[in-house]
C-alpha positions in Angstrom: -21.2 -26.3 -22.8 -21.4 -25.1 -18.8 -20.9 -21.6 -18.0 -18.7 -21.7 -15.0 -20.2 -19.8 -12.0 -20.3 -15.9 -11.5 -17.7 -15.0 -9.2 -18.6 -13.8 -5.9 -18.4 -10.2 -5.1 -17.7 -10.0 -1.5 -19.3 -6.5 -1.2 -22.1 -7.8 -2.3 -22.3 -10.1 1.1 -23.6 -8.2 4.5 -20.9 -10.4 5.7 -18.3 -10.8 3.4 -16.3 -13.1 5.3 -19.7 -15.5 4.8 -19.2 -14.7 0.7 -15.4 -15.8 1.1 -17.0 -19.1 3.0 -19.5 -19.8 0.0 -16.9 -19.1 -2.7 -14.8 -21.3 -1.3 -17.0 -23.6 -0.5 -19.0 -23.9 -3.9 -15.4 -23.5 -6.1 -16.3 -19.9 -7.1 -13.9 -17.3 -7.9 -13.7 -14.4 -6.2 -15.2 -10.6 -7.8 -12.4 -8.2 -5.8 -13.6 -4.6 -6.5 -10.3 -1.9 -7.3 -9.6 1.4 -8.2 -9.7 1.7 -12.0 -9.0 4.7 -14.2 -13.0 5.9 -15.1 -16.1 6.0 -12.0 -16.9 2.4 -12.0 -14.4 0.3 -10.4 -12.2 -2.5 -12.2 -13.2 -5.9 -10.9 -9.9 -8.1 -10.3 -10.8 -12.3 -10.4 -8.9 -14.5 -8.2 -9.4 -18.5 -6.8 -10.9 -18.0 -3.3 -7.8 -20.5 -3.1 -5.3 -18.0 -4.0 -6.1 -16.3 -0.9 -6.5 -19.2 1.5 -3.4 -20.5 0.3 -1.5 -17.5 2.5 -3.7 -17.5 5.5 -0.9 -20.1 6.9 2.4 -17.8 6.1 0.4 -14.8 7.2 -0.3 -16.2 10.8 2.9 -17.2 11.2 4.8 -14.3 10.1 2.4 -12.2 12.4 2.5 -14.3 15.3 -2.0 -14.6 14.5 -3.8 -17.3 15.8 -7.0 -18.1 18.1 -5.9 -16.1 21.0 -5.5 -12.8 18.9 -7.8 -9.8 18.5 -8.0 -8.1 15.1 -8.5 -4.3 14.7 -9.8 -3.6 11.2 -11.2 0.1 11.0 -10.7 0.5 7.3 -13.4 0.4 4.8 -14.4 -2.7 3.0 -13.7 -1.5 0.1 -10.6 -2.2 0.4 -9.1 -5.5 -0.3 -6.5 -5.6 2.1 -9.0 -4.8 5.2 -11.2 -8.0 3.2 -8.8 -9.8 3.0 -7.6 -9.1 7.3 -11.1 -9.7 8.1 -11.1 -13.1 5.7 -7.7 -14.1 7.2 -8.6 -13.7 10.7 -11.8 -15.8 10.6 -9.7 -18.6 9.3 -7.3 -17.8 11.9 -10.0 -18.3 14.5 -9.2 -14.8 15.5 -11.7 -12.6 16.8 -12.6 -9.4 15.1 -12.4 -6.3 17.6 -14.3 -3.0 17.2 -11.9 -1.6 20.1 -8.7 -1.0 19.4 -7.4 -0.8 22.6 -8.8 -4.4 23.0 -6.5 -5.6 20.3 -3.9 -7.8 19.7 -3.1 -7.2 16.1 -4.0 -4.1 14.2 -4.0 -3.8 10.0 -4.0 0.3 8.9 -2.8 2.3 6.2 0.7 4.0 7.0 -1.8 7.4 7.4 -3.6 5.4 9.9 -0.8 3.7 11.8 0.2 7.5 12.6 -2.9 8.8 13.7 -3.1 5.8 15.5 0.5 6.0 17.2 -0.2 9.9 18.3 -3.8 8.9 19.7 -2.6 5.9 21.6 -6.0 3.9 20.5 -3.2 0.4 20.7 -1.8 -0.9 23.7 1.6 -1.7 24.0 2.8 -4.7 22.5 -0.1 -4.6 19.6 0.9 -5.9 16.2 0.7 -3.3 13.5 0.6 -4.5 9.8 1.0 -2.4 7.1 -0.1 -2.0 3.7 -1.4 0.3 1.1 1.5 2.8 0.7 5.3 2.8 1.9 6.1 3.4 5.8 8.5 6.2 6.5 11.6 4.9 8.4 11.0 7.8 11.5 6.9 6.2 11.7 8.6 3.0 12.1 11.0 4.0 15.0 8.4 6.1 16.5 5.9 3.0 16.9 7.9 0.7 18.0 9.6 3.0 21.2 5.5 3.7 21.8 5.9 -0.5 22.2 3.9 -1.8 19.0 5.4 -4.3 16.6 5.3 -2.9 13.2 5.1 -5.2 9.9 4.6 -4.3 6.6 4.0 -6.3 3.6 4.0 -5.2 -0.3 1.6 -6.5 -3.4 -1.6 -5.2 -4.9 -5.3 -6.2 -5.4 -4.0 -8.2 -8.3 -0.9 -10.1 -6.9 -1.9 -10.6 -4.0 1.4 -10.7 -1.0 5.1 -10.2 -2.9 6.9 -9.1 -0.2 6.6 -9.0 3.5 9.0 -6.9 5.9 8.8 -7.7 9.7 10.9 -4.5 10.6 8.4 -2.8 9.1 11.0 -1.6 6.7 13.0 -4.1 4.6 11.0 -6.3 2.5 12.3 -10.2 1.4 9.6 -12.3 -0.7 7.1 -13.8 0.6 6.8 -17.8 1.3 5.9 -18.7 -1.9 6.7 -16.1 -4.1 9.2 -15.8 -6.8 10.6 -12.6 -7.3 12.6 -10.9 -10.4 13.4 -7.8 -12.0 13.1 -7.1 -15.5 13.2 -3.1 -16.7 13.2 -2.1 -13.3 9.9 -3.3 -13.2 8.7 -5.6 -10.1 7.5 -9.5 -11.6 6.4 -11.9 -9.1 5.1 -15.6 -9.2 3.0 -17.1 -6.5 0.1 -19.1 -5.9 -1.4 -16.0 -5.1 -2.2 -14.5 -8.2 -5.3 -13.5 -9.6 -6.7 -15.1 -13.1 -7.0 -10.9 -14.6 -9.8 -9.2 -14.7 -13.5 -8.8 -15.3 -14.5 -9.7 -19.3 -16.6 -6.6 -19.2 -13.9 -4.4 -17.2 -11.2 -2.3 -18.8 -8.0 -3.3 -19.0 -5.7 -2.5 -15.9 -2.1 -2.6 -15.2 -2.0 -6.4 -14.6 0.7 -7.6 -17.3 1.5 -11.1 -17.7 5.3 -13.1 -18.8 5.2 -16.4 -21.2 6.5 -18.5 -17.8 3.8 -17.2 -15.5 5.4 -14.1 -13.8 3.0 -11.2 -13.3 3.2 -7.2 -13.0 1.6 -4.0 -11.8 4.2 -2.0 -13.4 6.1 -1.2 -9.6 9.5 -0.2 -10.1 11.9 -1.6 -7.2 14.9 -3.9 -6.8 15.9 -7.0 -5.6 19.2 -7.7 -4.0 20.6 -10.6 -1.6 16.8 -11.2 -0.9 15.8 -8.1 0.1 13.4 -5.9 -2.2 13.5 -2.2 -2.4 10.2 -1.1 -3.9 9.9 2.2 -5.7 6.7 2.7 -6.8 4.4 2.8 -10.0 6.8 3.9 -12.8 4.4 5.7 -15.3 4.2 8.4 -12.2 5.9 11.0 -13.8 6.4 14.5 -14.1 7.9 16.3 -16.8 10.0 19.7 -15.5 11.8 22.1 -17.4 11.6 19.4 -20.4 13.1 16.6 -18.1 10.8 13.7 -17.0 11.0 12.8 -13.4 9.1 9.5 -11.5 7.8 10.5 -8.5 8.3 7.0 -6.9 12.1 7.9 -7.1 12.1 11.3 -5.2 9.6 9.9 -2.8 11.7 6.7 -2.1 15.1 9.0 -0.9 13.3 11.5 1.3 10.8 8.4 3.2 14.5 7.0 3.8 15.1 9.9 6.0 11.7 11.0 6.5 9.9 11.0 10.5 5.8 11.7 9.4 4.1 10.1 6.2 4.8 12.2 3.0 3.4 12.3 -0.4 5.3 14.0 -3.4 3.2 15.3 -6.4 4.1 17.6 -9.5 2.3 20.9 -9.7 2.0 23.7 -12.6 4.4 26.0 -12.8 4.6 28.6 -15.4 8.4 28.8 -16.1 8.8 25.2 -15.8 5.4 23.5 -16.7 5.6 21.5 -13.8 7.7 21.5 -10.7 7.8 18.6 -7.5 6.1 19.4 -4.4 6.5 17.6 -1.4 3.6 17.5 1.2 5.0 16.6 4.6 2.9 15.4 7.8 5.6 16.0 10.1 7.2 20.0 10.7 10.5 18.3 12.0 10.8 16.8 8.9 11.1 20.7 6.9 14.4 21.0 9.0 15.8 18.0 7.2 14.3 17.1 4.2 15.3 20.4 1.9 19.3 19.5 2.8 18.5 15.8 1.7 17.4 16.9 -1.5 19.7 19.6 -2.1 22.6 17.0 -1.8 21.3 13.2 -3.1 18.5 14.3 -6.2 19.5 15.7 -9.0 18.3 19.4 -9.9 15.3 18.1 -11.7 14.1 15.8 -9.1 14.6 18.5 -6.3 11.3 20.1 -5.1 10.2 23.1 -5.8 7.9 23.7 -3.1 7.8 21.9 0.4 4.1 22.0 2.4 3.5 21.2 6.4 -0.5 19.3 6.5 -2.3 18.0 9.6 -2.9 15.0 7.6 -2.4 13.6 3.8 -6.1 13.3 2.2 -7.2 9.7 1.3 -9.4 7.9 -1.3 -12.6 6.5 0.2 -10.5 2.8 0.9 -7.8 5.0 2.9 -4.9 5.5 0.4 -3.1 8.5 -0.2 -5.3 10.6 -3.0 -2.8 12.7 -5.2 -5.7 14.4 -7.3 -7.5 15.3 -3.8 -3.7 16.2 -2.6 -3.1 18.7 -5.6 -6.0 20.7 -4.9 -5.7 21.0 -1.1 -2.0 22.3 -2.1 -3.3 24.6 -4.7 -5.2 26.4 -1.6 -2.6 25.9 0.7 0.8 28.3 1.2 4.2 26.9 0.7 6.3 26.4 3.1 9.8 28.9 3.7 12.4 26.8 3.1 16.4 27.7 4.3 18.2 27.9 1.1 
């Protein structure tokens, strides 16, 4: 019997764009490198088709196509900036080290604000965004600086889920099937991966009988639209009452100006309390009064802290470990009660 062909790992390739090209090319599947739970990270397997079969929605939802200059400053490591980089070759789209030489721009939320304050993007750039959810002031912000902001939900294993070109209010992607079942987020698409690496611990990946997949995202999906709320088994447990993060982050990004992250810290009355790390000072003037009156007592943070900026893992996300111990260093914030 033939063994079928070792999947190409694109950061293998000097130019992984050229590793998409052979994989393609010579039927291969794709080795996509992601955060797993020990040092070595998980390896997700997908069809090289399951990502060209998107390239067409993608240039079409973001306006992309052989005129366009793509800014992609994150690391490779990543497979959303792979996968931009990947995209925009088959776009015929050039690649652009400048960003104020681009067209189109594909950043973190963290980096679409650094980027917004710096003024690196010309007015009328393209902004998508994807790693982490965009608070509704960013959004407003960027787009009276003249960008167009889109956004787009799914992970290294599903691949797109939904796509939101206000930046804020996600429907499903062409293609994808969407449903709800525990609160948890299932999608089905061509876009899915095949699982993961034989030799790889098992992720979150969970598969349905009729070919629906999960992560384990909590959200909802109404009339088309999908509220996503995060990973549900981010919890903590305070004063005996379990809490999800995703849930107390999703109402104060409603109302939120600056990128945020909420996190559970010790506590020695309560075991743990929630702590809210906010980007933005303007936002310590509203945020407390949000809590106080639409979270419940357990979900209310404890303590609220003002940062330059929210740390990040090495591919750009927001890093709650790293977070906890800046904030274990760091003096909280005097909030009005």
């Amino acid at each position: 019997m033939s063994r079928s062909p070792e999947p190409v790992d694109l950061l293998d390739w000097d130019d992984p764009v050229r590793g998409f090209i052979t994989a393609e090319h010579e039927g291969r599947s794709l080795a996509l490198r992601t955060s797993g739970t020990t040092q070595q990270p998980r390896r997700v397997i997908r069809s090289a088709g399951s990502w060209s079969s998107s390239f067409a929605a993608v240039s079409a939802l973001a306006a992309v196509d052989q005129a366009s200059r793509v800014w992609v400053p994150g690391p490779m490591t990543s497979t959303m900036n792979l996968f931009a980089r990947v995209h925009a070759h088959a776009a015929g789209a050039e690649v652009v080290e400048d960003p104020s030489d681009a067209t189109h721009a594909h950043l973190t939320p963290l980096a679409l604000t650094r980027a917004r304050r710096s003024r690196v993007l010309r007015r009328g750039a393209t902004v998508i965004v994807a790693g982490d959810a965009l608070a509704a002031g960013e959004v407003e912000r960027a787009t009276a600086d003249g960008l167009r902001v889109h956004a787009y939900y799914g992970a290294a294993e599903l691949s797109f889920v939904g796509w939101a070109s206000d930046g804020l209010t996600y429907g499903a992607f062409p293609g994808v099937e969407i449903r709800i079942d525990n609160e948890e987020i299932w999608a089905r698409s061509p876009y899915l991966c095949n699982g993961y690496a034989a030799d790889d611990e098992t992720g979150s990946l969970r598969w349905s009988t009729d070919g629906f997949a999960t992560v384990g995202d909590r959200g909802e999906f109404h009339d088309g639209e999908l509220r996503v709320r995060g990973r549900g088994d981010d919890a903590v447990t305070t004063a005996g009452v379990t809490v999800l993060v995703a849930d107390v982050e999703s109402v104060l990004r409603s109302c939120a100006a600056g990128p945020l992250r909420v996190v559970g810290l010790p506590d020695a009355r309560l075991g743990s309390v929630m702590a809210v790390a906010l980007t933005d000072p303007a936002d310590l003037e509203v945020l407390p009064d949000v809590a106080r009156h639409r979270l419940s007592p357990a979900q209310r943070p404890h303590r609220w802290y003002v940062l330059n900026s929210l740390p990040t893992s090495a591919s750009g996300k927001p890093d709650s470990e790293l977070l906890r111990e800046v904030l274990a260093v760091t003096p909280a914030a005097r909030v009005a009660r």
